[in-house]
N, C-alpha and C positions, 0 to 999 in steps of 0.2 A: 316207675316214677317214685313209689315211696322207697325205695330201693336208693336211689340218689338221694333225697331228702334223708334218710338216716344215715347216710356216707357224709353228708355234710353237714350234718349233727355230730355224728363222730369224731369229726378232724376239730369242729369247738369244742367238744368235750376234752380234746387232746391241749387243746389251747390253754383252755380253763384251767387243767393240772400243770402245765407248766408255769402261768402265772399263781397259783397255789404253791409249786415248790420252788417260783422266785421270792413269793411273800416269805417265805420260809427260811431261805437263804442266810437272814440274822441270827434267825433264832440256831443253828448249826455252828453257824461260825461262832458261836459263843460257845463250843465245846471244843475245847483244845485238842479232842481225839480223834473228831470229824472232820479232815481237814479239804474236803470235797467243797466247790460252791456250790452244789445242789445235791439233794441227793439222787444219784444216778449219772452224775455227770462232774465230771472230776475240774474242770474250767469254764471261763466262761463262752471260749470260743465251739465247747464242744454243747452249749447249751442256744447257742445262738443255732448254732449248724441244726438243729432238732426244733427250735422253735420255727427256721423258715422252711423249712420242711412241711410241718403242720400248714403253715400259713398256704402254700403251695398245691396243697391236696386240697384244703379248703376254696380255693381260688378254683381247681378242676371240676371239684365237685355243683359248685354254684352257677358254673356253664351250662349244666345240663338242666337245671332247672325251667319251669316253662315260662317263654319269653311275656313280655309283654304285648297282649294285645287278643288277639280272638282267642291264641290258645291256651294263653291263663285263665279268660274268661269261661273257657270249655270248663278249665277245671276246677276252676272256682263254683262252677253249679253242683258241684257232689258236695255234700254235707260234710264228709269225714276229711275231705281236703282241706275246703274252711277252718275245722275246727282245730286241725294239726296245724297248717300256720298260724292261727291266731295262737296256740300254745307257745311254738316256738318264736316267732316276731317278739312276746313278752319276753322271752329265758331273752335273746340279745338284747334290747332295750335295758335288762337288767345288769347284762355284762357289761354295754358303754355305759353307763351311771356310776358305775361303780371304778369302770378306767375315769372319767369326768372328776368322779371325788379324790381320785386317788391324787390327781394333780389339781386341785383347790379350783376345780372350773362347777358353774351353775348345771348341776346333772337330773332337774326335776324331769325325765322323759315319758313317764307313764301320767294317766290321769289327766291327761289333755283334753282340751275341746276336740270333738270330732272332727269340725268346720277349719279352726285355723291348728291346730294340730302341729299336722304336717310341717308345714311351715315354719313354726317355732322350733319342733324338733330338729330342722336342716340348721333355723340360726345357731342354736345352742350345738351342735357339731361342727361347724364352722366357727366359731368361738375357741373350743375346745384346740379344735386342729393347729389352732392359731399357736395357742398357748403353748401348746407341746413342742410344734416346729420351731419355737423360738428357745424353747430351755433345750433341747437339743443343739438347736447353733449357739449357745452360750458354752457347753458342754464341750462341744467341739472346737472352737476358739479354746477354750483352756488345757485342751489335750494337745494342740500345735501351739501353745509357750503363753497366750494373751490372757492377760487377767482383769476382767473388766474391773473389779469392784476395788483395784491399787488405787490412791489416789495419790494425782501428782503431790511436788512439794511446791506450792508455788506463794509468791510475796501477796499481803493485804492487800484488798480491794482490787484482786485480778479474777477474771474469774475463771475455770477452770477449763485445758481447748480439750479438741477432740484427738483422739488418740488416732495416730499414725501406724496402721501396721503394714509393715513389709521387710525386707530383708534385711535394709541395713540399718534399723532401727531396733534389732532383735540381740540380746547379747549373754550367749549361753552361760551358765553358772557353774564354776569347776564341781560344785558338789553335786552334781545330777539331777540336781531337782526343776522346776521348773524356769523357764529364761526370765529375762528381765526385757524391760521395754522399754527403748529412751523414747521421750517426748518433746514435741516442738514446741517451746515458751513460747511464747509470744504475748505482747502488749495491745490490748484495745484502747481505742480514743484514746492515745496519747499526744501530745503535742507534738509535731514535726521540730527538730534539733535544726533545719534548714533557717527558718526563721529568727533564729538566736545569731545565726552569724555574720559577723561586722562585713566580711567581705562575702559579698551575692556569690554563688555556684554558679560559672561560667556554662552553661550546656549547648553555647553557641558552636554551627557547623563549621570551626575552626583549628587549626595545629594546637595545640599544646603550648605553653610557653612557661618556662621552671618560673617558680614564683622567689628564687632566690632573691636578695639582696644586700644581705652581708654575705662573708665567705670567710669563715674562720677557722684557722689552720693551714692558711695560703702558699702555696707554691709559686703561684702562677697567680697574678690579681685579676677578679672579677672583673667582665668586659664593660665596657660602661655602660649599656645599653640597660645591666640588672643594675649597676650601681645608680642611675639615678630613675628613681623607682615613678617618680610625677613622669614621664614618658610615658613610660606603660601603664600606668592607670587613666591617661585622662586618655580617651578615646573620644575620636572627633563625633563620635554619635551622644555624646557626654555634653556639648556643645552647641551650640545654636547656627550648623552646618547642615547648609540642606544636602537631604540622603545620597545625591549624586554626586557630593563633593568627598565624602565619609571616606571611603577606601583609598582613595587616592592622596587624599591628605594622611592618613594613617600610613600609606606605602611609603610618602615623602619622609615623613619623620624614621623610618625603620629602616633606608634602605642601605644605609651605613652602618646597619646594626644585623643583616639579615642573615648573616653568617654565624655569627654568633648566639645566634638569638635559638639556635635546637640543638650546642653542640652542651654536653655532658658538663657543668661546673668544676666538676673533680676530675677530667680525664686526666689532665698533667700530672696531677698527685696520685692517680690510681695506677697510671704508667710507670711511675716513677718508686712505687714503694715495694720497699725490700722487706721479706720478712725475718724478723732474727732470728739469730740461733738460738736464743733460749727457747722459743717456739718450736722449732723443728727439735727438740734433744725433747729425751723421755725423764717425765720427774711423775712422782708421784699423787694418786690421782687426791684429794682433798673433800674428805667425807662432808655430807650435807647435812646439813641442823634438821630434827625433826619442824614439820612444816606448824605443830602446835606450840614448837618453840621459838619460832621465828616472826618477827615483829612486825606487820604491815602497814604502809600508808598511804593513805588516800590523798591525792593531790590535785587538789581543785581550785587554788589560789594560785596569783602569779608568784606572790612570794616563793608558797613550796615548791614552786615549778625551778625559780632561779637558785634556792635551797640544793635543791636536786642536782640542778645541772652541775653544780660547787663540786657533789660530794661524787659524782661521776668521774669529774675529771682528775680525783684523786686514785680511782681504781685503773686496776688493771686489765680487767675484765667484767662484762657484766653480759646478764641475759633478757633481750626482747620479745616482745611477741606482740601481735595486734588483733583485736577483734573487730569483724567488719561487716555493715550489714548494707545489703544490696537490696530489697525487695522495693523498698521503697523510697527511692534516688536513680536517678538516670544512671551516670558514673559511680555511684556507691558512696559511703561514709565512713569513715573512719570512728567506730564510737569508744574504743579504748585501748590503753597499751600499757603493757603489763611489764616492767624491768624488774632484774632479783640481781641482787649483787651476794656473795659469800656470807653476808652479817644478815640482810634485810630485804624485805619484797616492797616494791612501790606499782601501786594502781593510779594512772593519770587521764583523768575523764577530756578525752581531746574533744571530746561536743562542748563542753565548758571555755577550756582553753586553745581554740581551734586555730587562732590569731597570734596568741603567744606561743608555740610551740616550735618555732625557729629559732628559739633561745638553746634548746639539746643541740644544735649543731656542729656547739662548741663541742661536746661530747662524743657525739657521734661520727663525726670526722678527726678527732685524734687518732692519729697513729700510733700512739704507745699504746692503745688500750684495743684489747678486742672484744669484738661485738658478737656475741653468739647468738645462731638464730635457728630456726628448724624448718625448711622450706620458705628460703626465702624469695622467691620470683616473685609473688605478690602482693609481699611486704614491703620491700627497695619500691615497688610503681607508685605503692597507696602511700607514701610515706614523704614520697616527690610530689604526687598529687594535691593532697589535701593541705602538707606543713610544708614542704620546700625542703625536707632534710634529707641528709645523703651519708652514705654509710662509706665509713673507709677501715681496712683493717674488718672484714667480715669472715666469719669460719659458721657455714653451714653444717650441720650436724644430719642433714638431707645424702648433701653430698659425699660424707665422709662414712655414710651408711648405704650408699653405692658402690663406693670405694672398695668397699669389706664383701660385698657381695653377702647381706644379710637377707633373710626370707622375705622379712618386709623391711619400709624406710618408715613407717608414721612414727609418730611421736609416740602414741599406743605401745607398739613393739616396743621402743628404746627405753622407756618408761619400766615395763614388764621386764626387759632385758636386763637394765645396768641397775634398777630400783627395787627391782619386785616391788612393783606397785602397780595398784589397778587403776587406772586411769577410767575416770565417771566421765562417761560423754554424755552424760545427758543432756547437758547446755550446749552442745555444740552447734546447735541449730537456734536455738535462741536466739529474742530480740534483746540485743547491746544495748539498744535506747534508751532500754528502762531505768528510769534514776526514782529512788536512791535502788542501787543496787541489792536485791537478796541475799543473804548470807550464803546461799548454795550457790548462786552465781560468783560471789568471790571465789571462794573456796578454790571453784576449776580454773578462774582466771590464775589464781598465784599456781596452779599447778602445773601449768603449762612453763614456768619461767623456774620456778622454784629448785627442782632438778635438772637443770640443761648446764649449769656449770658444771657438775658431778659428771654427767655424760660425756661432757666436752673434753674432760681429763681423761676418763677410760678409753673412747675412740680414739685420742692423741697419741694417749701410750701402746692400741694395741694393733694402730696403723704401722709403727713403727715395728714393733714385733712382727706381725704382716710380711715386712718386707726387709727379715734380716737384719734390726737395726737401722737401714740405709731412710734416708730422708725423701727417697725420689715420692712414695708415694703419698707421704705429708704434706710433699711438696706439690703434687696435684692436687689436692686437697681444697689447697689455699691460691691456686692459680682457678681452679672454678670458684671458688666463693669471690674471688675478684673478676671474676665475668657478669657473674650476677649481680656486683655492685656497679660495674659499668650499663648495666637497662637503663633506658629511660622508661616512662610512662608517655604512652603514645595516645590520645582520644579516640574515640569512635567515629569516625566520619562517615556522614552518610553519602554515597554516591549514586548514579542512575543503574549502576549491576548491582548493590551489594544486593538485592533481594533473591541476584541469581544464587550468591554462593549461601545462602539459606535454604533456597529452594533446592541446589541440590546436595545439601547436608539429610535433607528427609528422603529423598530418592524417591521423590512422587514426578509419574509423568502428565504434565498438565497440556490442555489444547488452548488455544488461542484466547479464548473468555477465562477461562481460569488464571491463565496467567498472565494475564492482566488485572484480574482482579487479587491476584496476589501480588502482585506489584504495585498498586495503589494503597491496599492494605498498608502491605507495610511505610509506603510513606508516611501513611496516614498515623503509624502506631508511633514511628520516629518522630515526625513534628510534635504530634499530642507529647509523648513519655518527655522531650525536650522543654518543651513549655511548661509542663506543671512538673518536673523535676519528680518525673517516677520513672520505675523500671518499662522498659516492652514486657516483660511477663504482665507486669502489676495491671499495665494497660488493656491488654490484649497479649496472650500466650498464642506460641509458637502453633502447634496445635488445634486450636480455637481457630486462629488463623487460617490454617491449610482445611477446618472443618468447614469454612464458608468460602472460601476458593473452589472446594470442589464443588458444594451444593449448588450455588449462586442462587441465595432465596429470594423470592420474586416479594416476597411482602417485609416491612421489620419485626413482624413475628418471627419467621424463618431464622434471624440473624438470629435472635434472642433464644431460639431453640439450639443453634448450634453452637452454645456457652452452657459448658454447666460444672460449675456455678455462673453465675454471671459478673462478669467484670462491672466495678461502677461505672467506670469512666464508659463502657461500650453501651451502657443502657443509658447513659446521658445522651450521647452518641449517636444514639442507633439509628436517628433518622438522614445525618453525614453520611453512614455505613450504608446505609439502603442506596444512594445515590452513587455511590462508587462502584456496588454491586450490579446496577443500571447501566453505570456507564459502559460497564467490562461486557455484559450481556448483548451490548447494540456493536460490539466487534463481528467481524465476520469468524464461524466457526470453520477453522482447520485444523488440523491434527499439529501436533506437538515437531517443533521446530529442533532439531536434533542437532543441528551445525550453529543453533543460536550462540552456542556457548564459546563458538568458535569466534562467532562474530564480535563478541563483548569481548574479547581475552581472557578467559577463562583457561581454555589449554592451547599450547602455543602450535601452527602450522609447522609441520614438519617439511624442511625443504630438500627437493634434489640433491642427493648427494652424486653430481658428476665430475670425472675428476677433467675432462675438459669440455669447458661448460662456455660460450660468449652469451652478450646478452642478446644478441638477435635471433642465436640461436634455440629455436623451441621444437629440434627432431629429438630430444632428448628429454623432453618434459613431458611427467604425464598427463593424461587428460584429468586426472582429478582434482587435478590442482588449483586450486582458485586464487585469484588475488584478494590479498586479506584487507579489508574497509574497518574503520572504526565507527564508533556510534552514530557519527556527527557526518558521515560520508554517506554520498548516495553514489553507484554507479549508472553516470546517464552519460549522452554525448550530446556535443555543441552544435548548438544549432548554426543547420547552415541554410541558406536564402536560395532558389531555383538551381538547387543538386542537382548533375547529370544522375547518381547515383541511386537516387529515390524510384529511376524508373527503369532502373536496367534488371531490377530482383522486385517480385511481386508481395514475397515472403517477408514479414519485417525481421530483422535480426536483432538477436539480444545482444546487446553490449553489454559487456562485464567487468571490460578490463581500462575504460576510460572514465578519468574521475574529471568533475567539472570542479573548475577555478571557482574562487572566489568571484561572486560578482559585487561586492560592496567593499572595497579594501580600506576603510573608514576605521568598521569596529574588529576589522581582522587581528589577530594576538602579533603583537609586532616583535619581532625577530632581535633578540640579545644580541649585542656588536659590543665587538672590544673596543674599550676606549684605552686611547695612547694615554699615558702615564706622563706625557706632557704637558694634557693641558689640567688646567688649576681648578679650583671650587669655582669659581667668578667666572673664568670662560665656559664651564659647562652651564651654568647661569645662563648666562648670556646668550648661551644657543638654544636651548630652553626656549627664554623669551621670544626668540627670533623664527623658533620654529612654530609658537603659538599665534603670529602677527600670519603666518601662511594659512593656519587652518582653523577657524574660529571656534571649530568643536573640541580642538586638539588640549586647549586648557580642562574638559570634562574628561578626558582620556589618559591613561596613562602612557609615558613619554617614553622614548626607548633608552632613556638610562634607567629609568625608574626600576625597581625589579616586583614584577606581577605576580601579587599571591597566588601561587597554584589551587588553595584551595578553596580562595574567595569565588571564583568560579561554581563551584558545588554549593555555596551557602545559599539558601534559598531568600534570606535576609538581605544581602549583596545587592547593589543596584549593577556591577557587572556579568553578576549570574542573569539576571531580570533582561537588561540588556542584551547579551548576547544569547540567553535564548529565543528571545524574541526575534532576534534576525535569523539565526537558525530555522526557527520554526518559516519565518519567511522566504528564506532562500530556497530549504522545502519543498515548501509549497511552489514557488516560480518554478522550479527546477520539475516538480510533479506537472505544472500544466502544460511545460512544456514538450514532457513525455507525448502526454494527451494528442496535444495539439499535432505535434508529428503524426502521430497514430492515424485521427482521425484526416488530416493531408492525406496521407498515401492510400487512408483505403478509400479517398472520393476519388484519388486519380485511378484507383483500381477501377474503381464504377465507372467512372467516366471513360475510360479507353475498352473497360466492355461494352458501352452504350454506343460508342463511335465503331467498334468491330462491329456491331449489329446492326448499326443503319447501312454502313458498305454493302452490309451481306444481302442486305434487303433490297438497297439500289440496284444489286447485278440483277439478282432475282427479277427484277420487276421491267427491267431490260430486255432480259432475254425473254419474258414473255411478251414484252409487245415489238420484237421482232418479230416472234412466229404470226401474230395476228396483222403484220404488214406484208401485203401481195407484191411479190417482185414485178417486172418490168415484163418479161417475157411470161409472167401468169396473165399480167395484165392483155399483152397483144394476144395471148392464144384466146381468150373470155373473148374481146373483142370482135374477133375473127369469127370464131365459131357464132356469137351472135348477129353478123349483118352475113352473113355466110357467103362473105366472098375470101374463100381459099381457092387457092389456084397452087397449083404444080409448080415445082421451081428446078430450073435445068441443072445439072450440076457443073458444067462448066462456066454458069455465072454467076458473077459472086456480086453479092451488094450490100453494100455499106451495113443496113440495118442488120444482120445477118451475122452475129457474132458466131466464132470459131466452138464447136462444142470444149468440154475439158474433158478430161478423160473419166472422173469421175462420172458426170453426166450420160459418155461415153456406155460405161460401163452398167449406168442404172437402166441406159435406154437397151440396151442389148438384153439384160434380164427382162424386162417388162416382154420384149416381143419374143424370147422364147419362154413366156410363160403366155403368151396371149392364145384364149381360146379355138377352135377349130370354127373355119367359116361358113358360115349355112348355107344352103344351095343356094344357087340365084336363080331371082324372078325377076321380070321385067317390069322397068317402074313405066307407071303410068304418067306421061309428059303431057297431058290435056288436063291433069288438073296444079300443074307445076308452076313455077313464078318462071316466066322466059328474061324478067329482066335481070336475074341472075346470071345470062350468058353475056351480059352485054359488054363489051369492051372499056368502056368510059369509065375514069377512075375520077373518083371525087378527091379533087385537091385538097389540102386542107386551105382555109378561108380564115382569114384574121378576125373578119367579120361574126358578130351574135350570133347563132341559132339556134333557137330553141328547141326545135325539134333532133337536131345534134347534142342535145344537152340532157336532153331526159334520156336517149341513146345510150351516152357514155353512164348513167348513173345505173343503168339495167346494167349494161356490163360488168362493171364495178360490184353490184351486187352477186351474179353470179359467180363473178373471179372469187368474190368471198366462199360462198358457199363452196366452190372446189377445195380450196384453201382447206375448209374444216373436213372435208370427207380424205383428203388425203391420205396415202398410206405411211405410217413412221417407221421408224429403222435406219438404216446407212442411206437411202434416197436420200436425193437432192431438194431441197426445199424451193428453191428459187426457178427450178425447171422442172416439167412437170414429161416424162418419156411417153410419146406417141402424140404430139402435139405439131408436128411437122409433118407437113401432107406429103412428102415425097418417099417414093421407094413400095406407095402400096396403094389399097383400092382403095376409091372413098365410096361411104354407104350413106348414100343423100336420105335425108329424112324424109316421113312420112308425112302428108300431109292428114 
């Protein structure tokens, strides 16, 4: 035992010199001719390798040591064992105090109370441990690029966020030294820019509609529908129109206008433009002004705005860009846009000027002039969205950087490529909103626009080089950036699947309560994010989302758990969210519906391919094939009133392939019919009117000229949405109880026709047992006879009436009986002195119509003996009704004893 205890004294004392010759390690390195980190060990990996080694033996050695409990106690009673650890317990005590000081932690560990000791000494090691473990993860964060103690660059009176680390926030430094790390700006308590603008944010579950109204640079004139602009603002909900009249009045006003009302402002002009050849030829590319020589302006007035648009339409080219922030806006904002012309940079705060900004239209749909941009798909939507303006004459510097087949397309690359310039992202994630803007925030705004003409020149000329001189592929070039100026911007609509193609964007498999409660969710996150004009993340994230779909927390705690951090709007909330959580919970649980997706239209049924195919014909179809229903379909069959057919199959059969009719053809979607182009505004009036005098509801309906918003349907705002689900849901329903109702029909007639097989069964039964308990005719006269005991012999040549013919069966039973009848016993002579002599007597009693009673209790003895034979009878193939050896002829009689 002491033998271990100095093995693991040793492997400390081993510890001890290596932290001695780390202490050391300075004082070495300060001699240029020692160029070892320790001495003994030439690096630090060869000193790490020798320190865990020590640690490792020390760890072996302290296993053997005596455990806790009776047998440390054993050896705690030897004196010289006490006094060696108490020696040693001090040497460590003294080694962590001095590891304690070495990292500025509270190291008083000796000189304690006896009593709480202990105690303190565990606190102040757990203190310690704390402190170490964290300057080590500090350590290691700056060895993998993070550097806590950079502080952002950020504007007065912000205060400083928390630092983002992960990949694409990471951005290595060519001289090898440690990375750099962009950071997310953002704005606290700032004012919402929503607020400041003259025209409300539409976040209504409606199409889109361009908010053009002038058209500058016309081809083709504006339809009128934009040109008189009081149409489209005054909405009948705008109006003192009760809500059931709202769509319908709205539809009347537009439906002359419905064609025109989603097709593209500039298609004529975008169809139609030719690009020149000074475009397509190679000139040379036109050096850029340094960016500390070039003069910026900020434009935040209408004047500078109409200033600008002047000096626009004097160039020939110029470069866009937009900054946009989505976090918090349903559809997003547009907060700034950045143009640079050859001479000058201009920054124009569109939160400011959000209403005047149809004024660049003039500019941005000339054709002489082009417009460079660098990814533009989500510039052309935000730019129709928010201002109404439209790009003509667009050359993507995205596409023209596909074109080339370059390593990458970002603006980063082309920047680096054609500028050797380093492009600062740090603000790329930044909040736009912030006004007055930062100086570092300009800076990257003009740098995104500032070089893009310079680029636009070198891709032009070196497309053209590319491909031999020829124009073909300059010429695609500018055939995609005119695709991408034909987008529109299309809204968000919310529909009864879109939760599906979210749900399977994550590829989680949910069961019936789950996915329900993800499908409530998300309505729930669409109406809320629509009404207060925020994002679904800002609301409720995706995520957060599918973490309480699967849980389903039975308390609002549980929600609140399964957020973190926690959304505001979801902790305002949280007791909305418990309730829909509830509701998804009282679903019946089944596993997860695999064809649902089929059902919604999601992936489309793939049909039969036969090439001779009729439609009656189904030897050719396979069984898997189903008829495809949409949402709003149930497959049931029509009820029909005393079916032969209910009772020929016991079995109910699923129907699958019959859809029921409409039974309310009121609020049914009425059927588009061409109208003849002969009759006039005033006769379709007129029939109108004539068809509203037929059905008095038919003036709240819409009419079948009228043309019905498809998407008013979906809006849950809509009184035709409200309407027509509500009959839905009623048709539903009728249509479910009349499942029911069949069901339970057929399986009472099931009961019933087994309840009626079971009395039949019962009736034979009870039949043929009180046949056997009734005495036939000829049981009866033999009982009779044998009790007044007049039998007499009967000749065989006479035959008499009473005296039916045997049958053969009879026949044949009596023939068995008399050769199974016993052997007869000798005879003795009967004694006739004590015998009844009126048994020989000749005189036959007539029968008498007459009473008598003493004939009457006669017949009742018989009667009862005929029974009693009756039960002793023998069973089998014998005859029931005649009994074999009941006919006195052909043998002895053996007269009874008296």
């Amino acid at each position: 035992m002491y033998h271990k205890l100095h093995s693991a004294m040793d492997s400390l004392k081993q510890n001890d010199t290596a932290n001695s010759c780390s202490q050391g390690a300075n004082l070495d390195a300060q001699d240029g001719e020692d160029k070892q980190f320790c001495p003994g060990y030439k690096d630090v990996d060869a000193f790490v390798k020798y320190g865990l080694g020590s640690v490792l033996l020390a760890t072996k050695a302290s296993s053997g040591l005596p455990q806790t409990g009776d047998e440390f106690d054993f050896y705690r009673s030897f004196p010289g064992f006490q006094e060696f650890c108490e020696v040693q317990g001090d040497r460590l005590l003294l080694c962590m105090s001095q590891i304690m000081q070495h990292h500025s932690c509270r190291s008083r560990m000796r000189d304690r109370d006896k009593l709480t000791g202990l105690e303190e000494r565990f606190d102040l090691v757990v203190d310690a441990n704390d402190v170490i473990l964290e300057k080590v993860g500090i350590l290691l964060d700056e060895a993998d690029g993070v550097n806590r103690s950079q502080q952002p660059v950020m504007p007065a009176g912000f205060q400083p966020p928390k630092i983002v680390v992960s990949s694409w926030n990471r951005k290595g430094s060519s001289s090898g030294g440690r990375s750099e790390t962009f950071r997310l700006l953002q704005a606290k308590n700032i004012q919402r820019p929503q607020l400041k603008f003259k025209e409300k944010v539409d976040n209504s579950n409606t199409p889109f509609i361009p908010k053009i109204f002038i058209k500058p640079n016309a081809l083709k004139p504006l339809p009128s529908y934009f040109a008189i602009k009081q149409i489209r603002k005054e909405r009948p909900e705008d109006l003192d129109v009760p809500a059931a009249l709202a769509d319908f009045i709205h539809q009347q006003r537009t439906q002359e206008h419905i064609e025109e009302m989603f097709v593209h402002p500039y298609q004529f002009e975008l169809d139609h433009l030719t690009v020149p050849d000074s475009l397509l030829s190679k000139t040379d590319p036109k050096m850029y002004k340094p960016i500390e020589e070039t003069s910026c302006s900020f434009i935040e007035t209408l004047e500078d705005l109409v200033a600008l648009n002047e000096k626009l339409n004097e160039m020939s080219e110029f470069a866009v860009d937009l900054e946009h922030h989505s976090y918090r806006s349903f559809l997003g904002v547009t907060s700034l846009m950045q143009i640079s012309t050859r001479e000058q940079d201009f920054i124009i705060d569109t939160l400011e000027l959000r209403s005047e900004m149809y004024i660049l239209n003039e500019a941005f749909t000339n054709p002489s002039a082009v417009k460079v941009f660098h990814g533009a798909d989500s510039d052309i939507e935000w730019l129709q969205r928010d201002f109404g303006l439209y790009v003509v004459n667009l050359f993507d510097t995205h596409q023209a950087s596909r074109a080339l087949n370059q390593a990458r397309h970002s603006l980063d690359h082309l920047l680096k490529h054609y500028c050797s310039v380093d492009s600062d992202k740090r603000y790329q994630l930044a909040d736009w909103r912030i006004r007055p803007l930062p100086d570092e925030m300009t800076l990257y705004a003009r740098s995104d626009t500032h070089y893009l003409l310079y680029i636009y020149d070198c891709m032009k000329a070196q497309l053209l080089d590319f491909n031999h001189g020829q124009p073909g592929l300059l010429q695609s070039v500018w055939n995609r950036s005119k695709d991408i100026s034909l987008k529109k911007y299309v809204k968000p609509i919310f529909t009864e699947e879109s939760y599906l193609e979210v749900q399977r964007k994550q590829k989680r498999s949910f069961n019936t309560q789950q996915l329900t409660a993800f499908r409530l969710l998300f309505a729930w996150r669409d109406k809320l994010a629509r009404q207060e004009d925020e994002s679904t993340g800002y609301v409720l994230p995706t995520h957060m989302m599918i973490k309480i779909s699967e849980e389903l927390p039975k308390e609002p705690q549980g929600i609140i758990a399964c957020c973190n951090p926690i959304p505001p709007l979801v902790r305002q909330q949280v007791n909305e969210l418990h309730l829909l959580v509830q509701e998804a919970r009282e679903m019946p649980l089944l596993k997860a519906e695999i064809a649902m997706q089929k059902t919604k239209g999601l992936t489309p049924i793939k049909k039969p391919e036969v090439t001779l195919f009729g439609p009656h014909d189904t030897s050719r179809v396979p069984e898997c094939t189903e008829p495809h229903f949409s949402a709003d379909e149930l497959p049931v069959k029509q009820g029909v009133f005393f079916s032969d057919d209910d009772h020929k199959s016991d079995d109910v059969q699923e129907i699958s392939g019959l859809v029921a009719c409409a039974k309310i053809t009121l609020f049914e979607e009425p059927e588009t019919k061409e109208i003849k182009k002969s009759h006039s505004v005033a006769q379709m009036k007129a029939r109108r009117i004539i068809e509203s005098f037929e059905n008095p509801f038919r003036m709240y309906l819409p009419s079948s000229g009228v043309h019905v918003n498809e998407n008013a349907k979906f809006d849950p705002s809509s009184k035709i949405f409200e309407i027509s689900k509500r009959w839905k849901l009623q048709t539903m329903e009728q249509q479910q109880r009349e499942l029911e109702s069949t069901k339970k029909a057929k399986e009472e007639a099931k009961q019933q026709a087994k309840k009626a097989a079971e009395e039949r069964h019962k009736a034979k039964e009870s039949y043929k047992e009180s046949l056997q308990n009734v005495a036939t005719i000829r049981q009866q006269t033999a009982e009779c006879a044998k009790a007044d005991g007049k039998k007499r012999e009967r000749v065989p040549s006479e035959a008499g009436p009473s005296t039916p013919k045997l049958s053969k069966k009879l026949k044949s039973a009596e023939k068995s009986l008399k050769t199974e009848t016993p052997p007869q016993e000798s005879f003795k002579a009967f004694d006739y002195s004590q015998s009844d002599l009126k048994v020989f007597s000749d005189t036959k009693s007539k029968d008498n119509s007459q009473f008598d009673p003493n004939r009457q209790t006669h017949d009742a003895k018989k009667k009862k003996m005929a029974a009693g034979k009756k039960g002793n009878s023998g069973a089998g193939n014998r005859s029931m009704s005649y009994l074999a050896g009941s006919s006195n002829r052909g043998f002895r009689h053996n007269w009874p004893k008296r």
